[in-house]
C-alpha angles and dihedrals in degrees: 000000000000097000087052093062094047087048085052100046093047087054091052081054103054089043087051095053084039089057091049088043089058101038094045091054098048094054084041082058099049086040093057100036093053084069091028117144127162133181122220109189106301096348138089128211130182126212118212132174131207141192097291092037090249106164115241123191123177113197141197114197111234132242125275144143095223121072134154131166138208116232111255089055089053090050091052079049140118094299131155098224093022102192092066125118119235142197122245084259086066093053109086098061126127106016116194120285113251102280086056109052100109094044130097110195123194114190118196120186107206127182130226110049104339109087089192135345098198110194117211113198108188125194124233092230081073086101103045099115101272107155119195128207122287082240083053099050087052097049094043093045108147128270121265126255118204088232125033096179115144090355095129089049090064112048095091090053083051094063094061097070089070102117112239085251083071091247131103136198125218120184119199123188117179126218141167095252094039108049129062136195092245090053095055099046110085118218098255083069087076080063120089113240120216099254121212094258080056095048091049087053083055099049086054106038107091138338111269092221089089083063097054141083100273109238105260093219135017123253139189088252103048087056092043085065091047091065089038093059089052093045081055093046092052095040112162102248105259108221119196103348113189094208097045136026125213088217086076107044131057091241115355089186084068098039093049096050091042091053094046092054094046092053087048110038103012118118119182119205102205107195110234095201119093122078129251137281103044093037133044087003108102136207113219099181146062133005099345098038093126100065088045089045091053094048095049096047091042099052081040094053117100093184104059107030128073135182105223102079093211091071091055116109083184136025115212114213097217105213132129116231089200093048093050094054088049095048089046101029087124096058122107107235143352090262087082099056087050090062086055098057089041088054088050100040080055086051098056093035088054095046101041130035087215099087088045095051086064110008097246092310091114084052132089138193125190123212154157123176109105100261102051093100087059092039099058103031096103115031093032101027096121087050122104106252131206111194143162102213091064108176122163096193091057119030106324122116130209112219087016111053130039136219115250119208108240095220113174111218123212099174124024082196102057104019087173092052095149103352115157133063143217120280123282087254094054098056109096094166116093099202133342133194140167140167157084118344094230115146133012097279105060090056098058093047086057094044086055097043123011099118096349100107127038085217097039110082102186111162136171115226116343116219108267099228123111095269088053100050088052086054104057088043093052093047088054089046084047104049148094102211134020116213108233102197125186103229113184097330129022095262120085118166089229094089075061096041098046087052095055079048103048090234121138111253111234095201106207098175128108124225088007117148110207124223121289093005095169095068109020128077092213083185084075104065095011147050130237113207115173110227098246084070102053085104079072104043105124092043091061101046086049089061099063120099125259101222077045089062095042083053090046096049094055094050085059083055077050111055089033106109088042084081102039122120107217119183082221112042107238125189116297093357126141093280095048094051095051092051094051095050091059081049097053093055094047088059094060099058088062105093114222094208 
């Protein structure tokens, strides 16, 4: 009997140290994963719990050179209208910027609590040596956690939740308790972003011909720009134009007279050589419709181009970005379609002196798909270049370069399907988005106002039916202001879109330069909020004026038909404004002295 008490009091013992045991681990767990952060190959993820021990992990996709989606990731993607239904053709638009290449995010709005249970599914090839850029790792630096204690201890813990198939699963679901500003704010916000008064200083400092390859030899053309550019400065000064109002440009005495004198005197070599179908083969749909649009309506026009190369004042280098990227789609890297370019660029330089007089400055491309700026840094980097993703902290060139639209095109047959919107007065909806979640950005503008105002319709995808789509375009017509979010690059179709729709663009994209930049005041009719402030946002919206928006409203009227496709180009339409801004750059390489 007595052997058995002492049996039975040693067991209490060991259930009691058991218990201990237990307790103590699981408060050592909730201790620890309140400052837990955990690395995954590039990228940086931090745990949070919150009241009802609910996981939270924010996440910023690592950098790579290698990226491919699946396709219903690329249909909840960076589109203009952004309900509409592709065809696989569509489906390979945006790819992530650099820093993303190697990620997959799914992103799944739920109702009830939980504000967004975002799922990252991560693919085991994350950690297979790509190495980005020094600028890329800057700009993708990690978001920020409110305590970094014993973080670095637990990076290597955090390594042992990779399942054994190489992938790995994070939920995240967002909630009041659970979410601070620091952890939002990635680290490239400490980082000053060229504002648009900056990017003005820099349209004006100083003429970009001093940073080009001087011409070899002197030509007629060269000196009949020469004569264009003094005719411009010494415009006669335009008073109440019917077609064009000053409240819109930046001065509408200079664009007047420079239109007027490209219409009159301008002659476009397009270069026959390349292969479809990534030269001389359109596409006239979907994200990257406008490059297509401009090569279809340039090779078409009988005003513009000639065929003796020695009446060209420009020579258009005839390829398709989006083309380039389909034919390809199963290469490993941009690199190779830079070695593309580069084979075609020593094509054209062997068989013309024209290349070689200037060193491609006289020449122009036009594209749109994300990675047009890298890929023709090198090989095309004197050329004139006329891109969507126009970013001035990256490739992109003021003076030199010009900012493409990003329209998204349903129907190649009827490009103005719906445009127009209801009357300033008739808009009771201060600002509406909705859309995919590429990107940081987009998240965070959803974490600060998704249900949050009663005015403020911020949303995450729409459904893609036929109800849905009529929705997102009544909102648009319904609203103040349109969101303009960055998703994975600067560029996003809806400053296009906002303007179809007369709706005010609300730019949130750092470092962004807006279209046609050399000859709009896009502070007229849009406004500018640096990402750090979208926190702000409806204060600051609110503080606008009511008589400023009206006026603002009316510029996007304004500006309307700047941005219009037409099959058949008409004044001051979208392909006349891309061509004179090539012009106009071209301008400002002749030296008047």
């Amino acid at each position: 009997m007595e052997i058995t008490a002492q049996a039975q009091m040693l067991f209490r013992r060991v259930e009691f140290r058991r218990f201990v045991l237990i307790i103590g681990t699981l408060v050592a767990t909730v201790v620890v994963s309140q400052c837990f952060a955990f690395r995954y190959g590039k990228t940086l993820y931090f745990l949070s719990v919150s009241k009802d021990s609910t996981a939270v992990i924010f996440a910023n996709a690592g950098s790579s050179s290698n990226y491919s989606k699946s396709t219903e990731e690329v249909l909840e993607d960076e589109v203009g209208f952004e309900n509409e239904v592709m065809d696989d053709e569509d489906t390979d638009y945006e790819l992530a910027s650099e820093f993303e290449r190697n990620s997959t995010e799914k992103f799944v709005f739920e109702k009830g609590n939980v504000d967004l249970d975002v799922r990252f599914q991560m693919e085991s090839d994350m950690v297979r040596g790509n190495v980005s850029t020094q600028e890329d790792t800057d700009l993708t630096a990690s978001l920020r956690t409110a305590s970094s204690v014993d973080s670095e201890k637990n990076v290597e813990e955090s390594k042992e939740t990779q399942h054994k198939d190489g992938k790995i699963e994070l939920v995240r679901s967002d909630s009041e308790d659970s979410v601070t500003a620091s952890m939002l704010m990635p680290k490239r916000w400490d980082k000053k972003p060229t504002t648009i008064s900056q990017m003005n200083s820099l349209l004006l400092r100083s003429p970009i011909s001093t940073r080009l390859t001087k011409p070899r030899w002197s030509s007629v053309r060269d000196r009949e720009l020469v004569s264009v550019k003094l005719e411009i400065e010494n415009a006669p000064i335009v008073r109440n134009s019917q077609e064009l109002s000053d409240f819109v440009f930046r001065n509408v005495s200079k664009f007047k007279r420079s239109y007027e004198l490209m219409e009159r005197m301008l002659k476009v070599y397009v270069y026959r050589e390349g292969e479809k179908p990534v030269f001389h083969q359109p596409y006239m749909r979907g994200i990257y419709a406008s490059e297509g649009w401009f090569m279809k309506l340039m090779e078409a026009n009988k005003k513009f181009v000639v065929r003796d190369q020695k009446k060209a004042h420009l020579f258009y280098l005839p390829f398709s970005s989006k083309m380039l990227r389909t034919t390809f789609e199963d290469s490993k890297g941009k690199k190779d379609f830079e070695k593309y370019l580069k084979s075609y660029v020593a094509l054209i330089s062997r068989k013309y002196r024209f290349w070689n007089r200037t060193g491609g400055a006289d020449h122009f491309l036009v594209a749109c798909h994300d990675w047009a700026s890298y890929i023709t840094r090198k090989s095309m980097k004197n050329c004139i270049r006329v891109l969507c993703n126009a970013n001035v902290r990256k490739d992109f060139v003021i003076g030199k370069d010009t900012s493409l639209p990003v329209t998204y095109v349903r129907s190649s047959e009827d490009p103005l399907k719906d445009v127009g919107g209801n009357p300033a007065s008739e808009r009771s909806i201060l600002a509406f988005f909705a859309g995919g979640m590429h990107g940081y950005l987009r998240p965070i503008l959803l974490h600060y106002w998704e249900n949050k105002e009663p005015d403020m319709k911020i949303l995450g995808p729409m459904p893609r039916d036929i109800e849905g789509k009529r929705m997102y375009r009544e909102y648009m017509k319904s609203s103040k202001y349109c969101i303009c979010a960055r998703g994975y690059e600067v560029h996003t179709p809806r400053v296009v879109e906002a303007i179809f729709y007369e709706c005010v663009p609300v730019i949130i994209s750092d470092n962004y330069v807006p279209p046609f930049f050399e000859v709009l005041n896009w502070e007229a009719f849009s406004v500018f909020i640096q990402e750090k402030d979208i926190h702000n946002l409806r204060n600051i919206l609110l503080s606008i004026p009511k008589d400023k928006y009206e006026a603002m409203q009316l510029g996007v009227k304004m500006v309307q038909k700047h941005f219009f496709w037409h099959k058949e180009p008409v004044k001051y339409d979208l392909f006349h404004m891309t061509l004179h801004s090539v012009w106009n750059n071209r301008i400002l390489q002749a030296k008047t002295r």
